[in-house]
ROFI-412050 format. One line per field, with one value per residue (C-alpha): residue number from 1; x, y, z. Coordinates in steps of 0.25 Angstrom, whole numbers, always signed. Layout:
<atoms>
k (NUM	...) $
x (X	...) $
y (Y	...) $
z (Z	...) $
</atoms>
This chain:
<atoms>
k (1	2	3	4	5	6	7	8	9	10	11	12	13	14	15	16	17	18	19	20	21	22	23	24	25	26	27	28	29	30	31	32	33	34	35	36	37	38	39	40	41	42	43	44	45	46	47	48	49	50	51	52	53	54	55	56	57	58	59	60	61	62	63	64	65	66	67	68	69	70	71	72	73	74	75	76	77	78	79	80	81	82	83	84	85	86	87	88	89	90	91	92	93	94	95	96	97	98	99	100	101	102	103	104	105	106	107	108	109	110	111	112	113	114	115	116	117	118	119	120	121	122	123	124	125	126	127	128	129	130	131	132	133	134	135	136	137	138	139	140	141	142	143	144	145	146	147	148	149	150	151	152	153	154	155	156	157	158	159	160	161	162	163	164	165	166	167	168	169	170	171	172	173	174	175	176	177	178	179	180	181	182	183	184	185	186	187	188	189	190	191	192	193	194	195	196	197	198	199	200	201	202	203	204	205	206	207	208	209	210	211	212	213	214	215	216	217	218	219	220	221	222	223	224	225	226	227	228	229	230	231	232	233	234	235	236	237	238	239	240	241	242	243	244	245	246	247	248	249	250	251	252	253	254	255	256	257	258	259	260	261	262	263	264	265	266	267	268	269	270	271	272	273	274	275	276	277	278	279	280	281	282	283	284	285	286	287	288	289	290	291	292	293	294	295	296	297	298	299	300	301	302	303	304	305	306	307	308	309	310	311	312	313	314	315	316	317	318	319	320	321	322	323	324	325	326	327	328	329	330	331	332	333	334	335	336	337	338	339	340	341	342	343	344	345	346	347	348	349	350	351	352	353	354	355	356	357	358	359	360	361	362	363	364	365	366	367	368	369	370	371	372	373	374	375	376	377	378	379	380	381	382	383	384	385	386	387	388	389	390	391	392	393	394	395	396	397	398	399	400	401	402	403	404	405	406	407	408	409	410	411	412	413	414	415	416	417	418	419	420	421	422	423	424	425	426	427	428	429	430	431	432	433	434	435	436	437	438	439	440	441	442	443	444	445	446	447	448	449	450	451	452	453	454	455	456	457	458	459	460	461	462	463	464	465	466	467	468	469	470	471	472	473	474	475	476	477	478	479	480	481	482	483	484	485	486	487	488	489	490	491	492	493	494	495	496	497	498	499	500	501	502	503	504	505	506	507	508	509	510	511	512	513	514	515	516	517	518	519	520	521	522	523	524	525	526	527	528	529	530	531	532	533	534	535	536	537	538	539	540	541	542	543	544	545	546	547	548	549	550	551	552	553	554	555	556	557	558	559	560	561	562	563	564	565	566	567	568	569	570	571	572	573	574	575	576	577	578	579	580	581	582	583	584	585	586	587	588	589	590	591	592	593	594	595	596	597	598	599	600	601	602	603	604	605	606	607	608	609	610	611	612	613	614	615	616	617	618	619	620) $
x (-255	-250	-245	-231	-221	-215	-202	-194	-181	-172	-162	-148	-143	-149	-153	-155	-171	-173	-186	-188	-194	-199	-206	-211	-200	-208	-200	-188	-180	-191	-194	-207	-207	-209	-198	-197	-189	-183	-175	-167	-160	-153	-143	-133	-130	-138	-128	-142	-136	-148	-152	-164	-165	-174	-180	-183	-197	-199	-208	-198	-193	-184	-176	-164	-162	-160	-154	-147	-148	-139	-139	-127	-122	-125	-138	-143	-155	-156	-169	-177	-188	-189	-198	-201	-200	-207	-199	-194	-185	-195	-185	-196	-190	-196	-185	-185	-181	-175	-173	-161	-167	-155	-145	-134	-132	-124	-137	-147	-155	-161	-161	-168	-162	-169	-164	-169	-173	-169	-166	-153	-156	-145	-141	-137	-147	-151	-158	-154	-165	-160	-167	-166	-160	-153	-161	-172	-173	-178	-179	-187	-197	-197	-207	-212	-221	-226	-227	-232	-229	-234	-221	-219	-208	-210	-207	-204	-206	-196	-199	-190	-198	-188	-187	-193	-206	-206	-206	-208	-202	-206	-195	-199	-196	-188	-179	-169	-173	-168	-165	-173	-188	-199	-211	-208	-220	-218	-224	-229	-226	-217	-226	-218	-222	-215	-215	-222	-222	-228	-233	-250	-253	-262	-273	-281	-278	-272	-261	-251	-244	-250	-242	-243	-235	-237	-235	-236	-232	-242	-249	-259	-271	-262	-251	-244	-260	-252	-255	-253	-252	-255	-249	-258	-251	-253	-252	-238	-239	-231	-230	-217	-223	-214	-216	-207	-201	-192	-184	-168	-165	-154	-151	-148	-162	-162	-167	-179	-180	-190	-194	-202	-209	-205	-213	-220	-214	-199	-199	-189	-194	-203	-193	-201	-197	-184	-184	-190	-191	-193	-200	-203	-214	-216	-230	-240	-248	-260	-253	-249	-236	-222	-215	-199	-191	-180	-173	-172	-170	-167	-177	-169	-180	-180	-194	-191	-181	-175	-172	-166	-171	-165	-176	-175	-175	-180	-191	-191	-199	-201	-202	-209	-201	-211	-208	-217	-211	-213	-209	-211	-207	-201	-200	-193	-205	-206	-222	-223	-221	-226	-229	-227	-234	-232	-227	-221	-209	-198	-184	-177	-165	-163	-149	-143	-133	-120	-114	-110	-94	-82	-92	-83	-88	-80	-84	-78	-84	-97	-102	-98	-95	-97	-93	-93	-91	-101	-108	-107	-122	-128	-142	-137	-146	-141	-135	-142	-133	-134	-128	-130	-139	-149	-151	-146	-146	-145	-134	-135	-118	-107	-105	-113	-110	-118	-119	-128	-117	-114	-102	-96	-105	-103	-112	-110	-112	-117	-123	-131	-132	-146	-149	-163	-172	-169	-159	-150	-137	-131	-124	-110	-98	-103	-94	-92	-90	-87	-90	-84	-82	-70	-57	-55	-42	-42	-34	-28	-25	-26	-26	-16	-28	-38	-27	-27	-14	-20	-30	-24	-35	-41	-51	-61	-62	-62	-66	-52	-51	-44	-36	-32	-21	-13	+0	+5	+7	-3	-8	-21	-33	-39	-50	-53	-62	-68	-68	-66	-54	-60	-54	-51	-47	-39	-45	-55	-59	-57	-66	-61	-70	-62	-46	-42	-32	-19	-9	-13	-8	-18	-21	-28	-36	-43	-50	-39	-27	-16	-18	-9	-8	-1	+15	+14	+4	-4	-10	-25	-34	-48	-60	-49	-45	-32	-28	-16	-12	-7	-5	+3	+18	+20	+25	+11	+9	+17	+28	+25	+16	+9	+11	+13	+2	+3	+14	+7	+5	+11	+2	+3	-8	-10	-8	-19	-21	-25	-35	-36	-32	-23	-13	-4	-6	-4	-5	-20	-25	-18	-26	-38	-37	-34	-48	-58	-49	-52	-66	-70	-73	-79	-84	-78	-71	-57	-49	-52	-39	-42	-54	-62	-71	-64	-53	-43	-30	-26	-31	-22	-11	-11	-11	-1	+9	+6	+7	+19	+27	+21	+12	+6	+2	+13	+10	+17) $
y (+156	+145	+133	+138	+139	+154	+152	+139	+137	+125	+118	+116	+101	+89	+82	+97	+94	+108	+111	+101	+113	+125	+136	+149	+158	+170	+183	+182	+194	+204	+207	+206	+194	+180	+168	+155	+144	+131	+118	+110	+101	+91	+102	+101	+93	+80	+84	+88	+101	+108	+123	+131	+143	+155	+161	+176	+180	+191	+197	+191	+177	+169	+156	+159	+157	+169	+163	+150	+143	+130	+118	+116	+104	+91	+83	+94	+95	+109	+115	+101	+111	+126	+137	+152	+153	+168	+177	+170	+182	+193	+202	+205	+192	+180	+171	+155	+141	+129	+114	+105	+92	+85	+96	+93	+81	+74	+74	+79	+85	+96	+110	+124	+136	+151	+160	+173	+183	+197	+205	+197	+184	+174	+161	+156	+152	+163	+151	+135	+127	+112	+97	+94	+78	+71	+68	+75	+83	+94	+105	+93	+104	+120	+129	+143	+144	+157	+162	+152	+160	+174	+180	+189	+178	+169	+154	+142	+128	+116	+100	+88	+75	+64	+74	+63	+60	+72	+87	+101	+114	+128	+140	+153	+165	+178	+188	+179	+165	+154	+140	+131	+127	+133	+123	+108	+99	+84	+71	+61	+50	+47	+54	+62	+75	+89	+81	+94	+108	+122	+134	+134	+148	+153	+140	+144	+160	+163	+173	+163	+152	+138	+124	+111	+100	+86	+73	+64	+53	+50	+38	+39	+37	+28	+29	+40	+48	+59	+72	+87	+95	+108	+116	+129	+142	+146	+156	+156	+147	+155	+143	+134	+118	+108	+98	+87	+84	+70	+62	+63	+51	+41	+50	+50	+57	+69	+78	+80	+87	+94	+101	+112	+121	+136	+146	+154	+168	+158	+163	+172	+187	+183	+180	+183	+169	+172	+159	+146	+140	+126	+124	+111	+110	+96	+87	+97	+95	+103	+116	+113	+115	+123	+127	+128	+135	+126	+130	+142	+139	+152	+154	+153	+154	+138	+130	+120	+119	+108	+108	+97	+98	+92	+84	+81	+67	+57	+46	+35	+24	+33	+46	+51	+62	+70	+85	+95	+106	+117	+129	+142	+153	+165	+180	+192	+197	+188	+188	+183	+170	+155	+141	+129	+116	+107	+91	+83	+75	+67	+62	+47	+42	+34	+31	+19	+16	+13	-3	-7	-11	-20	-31	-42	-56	-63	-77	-82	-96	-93	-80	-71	-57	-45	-32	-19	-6	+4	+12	+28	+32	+41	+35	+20	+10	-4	-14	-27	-40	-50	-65	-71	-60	-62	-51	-58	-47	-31	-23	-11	-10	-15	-28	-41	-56	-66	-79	-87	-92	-107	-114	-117	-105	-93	-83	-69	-55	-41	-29	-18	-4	+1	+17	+21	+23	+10	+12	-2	+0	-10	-22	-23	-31	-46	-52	-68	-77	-94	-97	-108	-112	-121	-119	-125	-132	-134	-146	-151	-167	-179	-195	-203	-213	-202	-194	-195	-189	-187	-175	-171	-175	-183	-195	-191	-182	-188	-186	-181	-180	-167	-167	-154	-160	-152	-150	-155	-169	-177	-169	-171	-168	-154	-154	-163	-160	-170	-165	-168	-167	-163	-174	-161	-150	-163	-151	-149	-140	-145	-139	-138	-133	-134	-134	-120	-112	-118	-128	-141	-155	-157	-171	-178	-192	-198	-214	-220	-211	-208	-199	-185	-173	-160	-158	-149	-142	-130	-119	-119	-107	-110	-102	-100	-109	-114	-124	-137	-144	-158	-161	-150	-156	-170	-162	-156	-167	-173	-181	-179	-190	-190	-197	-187	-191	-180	-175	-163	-156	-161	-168	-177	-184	-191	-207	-216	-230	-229	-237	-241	-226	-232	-220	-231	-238	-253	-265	-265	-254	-261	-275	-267	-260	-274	-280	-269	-269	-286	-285	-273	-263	-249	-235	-227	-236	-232	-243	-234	-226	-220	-214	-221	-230	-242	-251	-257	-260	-246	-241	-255	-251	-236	-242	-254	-245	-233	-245	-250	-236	-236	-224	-219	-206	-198	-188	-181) $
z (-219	-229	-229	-236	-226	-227	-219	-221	-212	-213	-204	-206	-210	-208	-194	-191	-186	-190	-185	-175	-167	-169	-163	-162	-158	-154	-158	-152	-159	-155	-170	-170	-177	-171	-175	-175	-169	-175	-169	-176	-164	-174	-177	-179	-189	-181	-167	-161	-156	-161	-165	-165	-174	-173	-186	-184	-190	-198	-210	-220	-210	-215	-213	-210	-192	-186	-171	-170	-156	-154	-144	-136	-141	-149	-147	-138	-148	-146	-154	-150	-147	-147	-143	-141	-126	-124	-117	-105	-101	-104	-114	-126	-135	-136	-134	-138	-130	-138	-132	-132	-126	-127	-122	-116	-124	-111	-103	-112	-102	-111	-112	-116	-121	-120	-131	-127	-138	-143	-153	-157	-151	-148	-149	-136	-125	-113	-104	-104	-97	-95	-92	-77	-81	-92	-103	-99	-115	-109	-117	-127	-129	-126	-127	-122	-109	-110	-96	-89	-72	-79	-75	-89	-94	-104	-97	-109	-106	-107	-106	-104	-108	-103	-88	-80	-87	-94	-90	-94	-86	-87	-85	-81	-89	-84	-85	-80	-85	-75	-80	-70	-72	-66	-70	-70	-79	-77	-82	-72	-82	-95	-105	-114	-105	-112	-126	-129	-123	-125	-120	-119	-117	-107	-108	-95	-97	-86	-91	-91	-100	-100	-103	-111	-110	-119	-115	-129	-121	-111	-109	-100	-112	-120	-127	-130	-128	-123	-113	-115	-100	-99	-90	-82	-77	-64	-54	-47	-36	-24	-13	-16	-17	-10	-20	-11	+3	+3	+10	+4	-1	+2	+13	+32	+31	+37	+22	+14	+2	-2	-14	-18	-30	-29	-27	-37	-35	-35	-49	-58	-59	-46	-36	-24	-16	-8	-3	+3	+17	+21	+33	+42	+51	+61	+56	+59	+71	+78	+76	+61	+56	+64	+52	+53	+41	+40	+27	+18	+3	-7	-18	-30	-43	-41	-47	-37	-24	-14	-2	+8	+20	+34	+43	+59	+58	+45	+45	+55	+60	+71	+66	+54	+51	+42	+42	+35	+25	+18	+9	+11	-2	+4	+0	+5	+13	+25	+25	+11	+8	+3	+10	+1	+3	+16	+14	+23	+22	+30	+28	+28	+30	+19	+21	+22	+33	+25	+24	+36	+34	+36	+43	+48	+54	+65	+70	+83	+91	+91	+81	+71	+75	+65	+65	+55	+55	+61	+51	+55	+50	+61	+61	+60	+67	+66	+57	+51	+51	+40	+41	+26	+21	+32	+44	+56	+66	+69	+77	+82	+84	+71	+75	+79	+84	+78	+86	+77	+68	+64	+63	+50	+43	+34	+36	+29	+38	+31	+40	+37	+43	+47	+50	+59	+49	+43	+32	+30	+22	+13	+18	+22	+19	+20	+31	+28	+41	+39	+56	+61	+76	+73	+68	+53	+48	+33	+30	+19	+18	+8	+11	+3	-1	-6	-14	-28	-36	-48	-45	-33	-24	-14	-21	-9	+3	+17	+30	+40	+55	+59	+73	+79	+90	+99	+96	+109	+116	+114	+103	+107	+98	+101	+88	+77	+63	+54	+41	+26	+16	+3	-9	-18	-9	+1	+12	+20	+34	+48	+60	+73	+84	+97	+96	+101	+93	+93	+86	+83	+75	+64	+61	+51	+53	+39	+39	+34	+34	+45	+54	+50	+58	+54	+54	+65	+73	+67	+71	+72	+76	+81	+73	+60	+49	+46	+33	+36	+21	+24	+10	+4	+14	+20	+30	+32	+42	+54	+51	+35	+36	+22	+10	-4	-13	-24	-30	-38	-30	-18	-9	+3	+10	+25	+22	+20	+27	+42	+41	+55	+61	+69	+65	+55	+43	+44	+41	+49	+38	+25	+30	+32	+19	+12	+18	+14	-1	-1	+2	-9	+3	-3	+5	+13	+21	+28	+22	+7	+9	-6	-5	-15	-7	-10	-4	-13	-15	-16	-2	+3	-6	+2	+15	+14	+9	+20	+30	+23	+27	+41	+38	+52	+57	+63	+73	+83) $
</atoms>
């Protein structure tokens, strides 16, 4: 042999990557001569759809492709990798295995394709092996096993770098080639694991086919030091291997799922398992294990099954719940069969009670009563109660009273749900309370001193006396309320703690203004709120005794000038006013009727002219 190349075969166009990957092809026309294999996964025309072409050889070989395979569709990348696969159907032809790492192009799971050989071998695929998740590129590498079970079928060998941290699966040959993976190689760690793949002949010589995976990746010498892992046959292990028992998650309880490894005689051209039973057996005790057979699962040529399996009750504070199981691989002869492994396992409720709903907070004299709707979970406990996001208390029915409230308070109310074994559900609907013991009145009411037309307000806010007074003879007081009127809003809320429902006169007392009450009685009702708006219509008090003090907007306001509350402004308040106003009197005095902590001519100018029309409080 020379260094001269003696057969030269070229892609099509350009971005082609003819050659990325070639292989041996073995003989796959059954000529007696072997052939080769190319990829070129940039075809067509830099789509990605990809092609692999298989040279026949010969005495006389040329360069022209003899079979032209295709990928499905653009950017599948079929021809990425290619290899002889053996004879995975046991026909006489060799037969050959291309990767399209990228295949579908939607989810790029990856895929293989089998082309069996014969005398006139065709182009379209006999067996499509596809990655188990999105973006997994399986089918990155392919390659033939050999016969790695010893079965007479050649098995070929397929890795998915991206499929967790990397993985490599083994699928049996046969006369009837199935589609799921019998072997399953994984990384423990982000390494780069099935980078590379191959067959490793019989290393240990056994009689059967051996593995090698490489890991470039790996970092457990330094960087990038890389591992290679290679893979021993073995004898055909005939017990099936649970490989898990757990809890279903986000669950009522009441199911594990368990998980187990076929057995060995589970295999195409085998077929000797006619099903698997799952069996149960209490913590053993002096006599061991009492097996009970509590399900019958079909064997169906699987590598792996499932099963969910129901429990008697799940894991509690006072119970453990922990069951032992076990898989036994049955035949059509009742005396031969095969135990698995034993494990333990129990089952949660990890469920959460739904939210409890449409929480509503009623305050009466003295609490807060709250109710919600009752939440329909079989296994629900009780329910936690929240006051401004801090557990106050637990009921065990949908409503509670809470006493320890404070008057003139806000408090805000949610609930949650609880089951028996713990689980607490989300919060409800916050329910908002403002608890008061009293009835409120908002009133509305300017003094004529304190007004000023210009920005529509008040110069100041002032202390007022609200009277709740029967709205018969003598008019009696039932309730009073000291509060302020705000100098921008000209309002401000009254409290009354002891008048009963009913109508009343509303009356107003300020320092130095004349005492007003409301043009009629008005309704009150005790534990509500209501609103009365002197200011909007003289007629808003009795006997339209205001004064108009704004013309834009209207607005009237209660006069100015008592000075003396006698119920009249005279002649006695206008002297008193003149006094303070001579000697240069300042503060919050009564004779200021203008709110600016000063007496002066203006505030004797109000009163002498109030005085001057007789102004005094009209009542009934």
């Amino acid at each position: 042999m020379n260094n001269t190349s003696d057969v030269t075969m070229t892609g099509e166009s350009i971005t082609d990557f003819f050659g990325y990957s070639v292989s041996n092809a073995d003989d796959v026309n059954g000529d007696g001569f072997d052939d080769v294999i190319v990829g070129a996964f940039g075809f067509d025309s830099g789509t990605e759809q990809g092609k692999a072409y298989i040279f026949f050889g010969g005495s006389t070989m040329n360069a022209s492709p003899d079979v032209s395979l295709y990928g499905a569709s653009a950017d599948d990348e079929f021809g990425y990798s290619v290899s002889n696969a053996g004879d995975v159907n046991g026909d006489g032809y060799y037969d050959v295995i291309v990767g399209a790492s990228f295949a579908p192009s939607t989810t790029q799971q990856g895929r293989a394709y089998i082309y069996y050989g014969g005398i006139v071998m065709n182009n379209a695929a006999d067996v499509t092996l596809t990655g188990a998740d999105s973006f997994d590129q399986f089918g990155i590498q392919v390659s033939t096993a050999g016969d790695v079970n010893n079965d007479g079928y050649d098995d070929v060998f397929v890795s998915a770098v991206n499929a967790d941290n990397g993985s490599s699966y083994v699928f049996f040959g046969g006369g009837s080639m199935n589609s799921s993976a019998d072997i399953l190689m994984s990384a423990t760690i982000a390494e780069g694991f099935g980078g590379s793949i191959s067959n490793a002949g019989d290393v240990n010589g056994d009689g059967k086919s051996d593995l090698v995976v490489g890991s470039s990746s790996n970092d457990e010498l330094g960087l990038n030091f890389g591992k290679a892992y290679l893979y021993m046959s073995t004898a055909t292990n005939v017990n099936p291997r649970i490989s898990s028992a757990e809890d279903v998650p986000f669950d009522q309880g009441g199911f594990i799922k368990m998980k187990w490894f076929r057995s060995g005689f589970d295999v195409l051209n085998v077929n000797l398992i006619t099903q698997y039973k799952i069996e149960v057996s209490d913590p053993p005790g002096a006599g061991g294990f009492f097996w009970e057979n509590i399900a019958t699962i079909p064997a169906s040529l699987y590598p792996t099954y499932q099963h969910t399996v129901a429990t008697p009750n799940d894991s509690s504070s006072g119970n453990s719940g922990v069951l032992y199981y076990r898989v036994t691989a049955m035949t059509s002869d009742a005396e031969q069969y095969w135990h698995s492994n034993i494990i333990s396992a129990y089952s949660l409720d990890n469920l959460s009670p739904a939210a409890p709903s449409s929480l509503s907070a009623l305050p009466d004299l003295n609490s807060v009563y709250l109710s919600w709707n009752a939440n329909t979970e079989a296994d629900l406990h009780h329910y936690i109660i929240y006051r401004d996001g801090i557990e106050l208390t637990t009921s065990t029915g949908n409503n509670f009273d809470d006493a320890n409230v404070m008057d003139d308070s806000v408090y805000n109310y949610q609930v949650a749900a609880v089951d028996i074994h713990g689980n607490v559900s989300q919060l409800s609907n916050i329910a908002n309370v403002n608890f008061n013991i009293a009835g409120q009145i908002n009133i509305t009411a300017a003094m004529e001193g304190f007004y000023i037309p210009a920005s529509n307000n008040m110069i100041t806010g002032d202390t007022l006396m609200v009277y709740l007074r029967n709205s018969a003879f003598p008019y009696s007081i039932a309730d009073s309320s000291k509060g302020v009127i705000n100098g921008n809003t000209l309002s401000g809320n009254f409290k009354f703690y002891i008048a009963p429902t009913g109508n009343y006169y509303i009356a107003l007392k300020h320092r130095n203004s004349v005492e007003t009450w409301s043009a009629a009685p008005q309704s009150y009702t005790n534990l509500s709120n209501s609103n009365y708006d002197f200011s909007n219509l003289i007629t808003k008090a009795y006997g339209s005794n205001q004064i108009q003090v704004d013309a834009v907007p209207v607005r009237f306001a209660i006069y100015s000038g008592d000075v003396n509350q006698d119920g009249t402004v005279d002649a006695t308040d206008v002297s008193t006013i003149d006094n303070d106003a001579s000697n240069f009197v300042s503060g919050y005095v009564v004779t200021d009727l203008t709110g600016d902590d000063f007496v002066d001519g203006t505030d004797f100018s109000i009163a002498d002219n109030n005085a001057a029309n007789f102004v005094s409080a009209i009542t009934p």
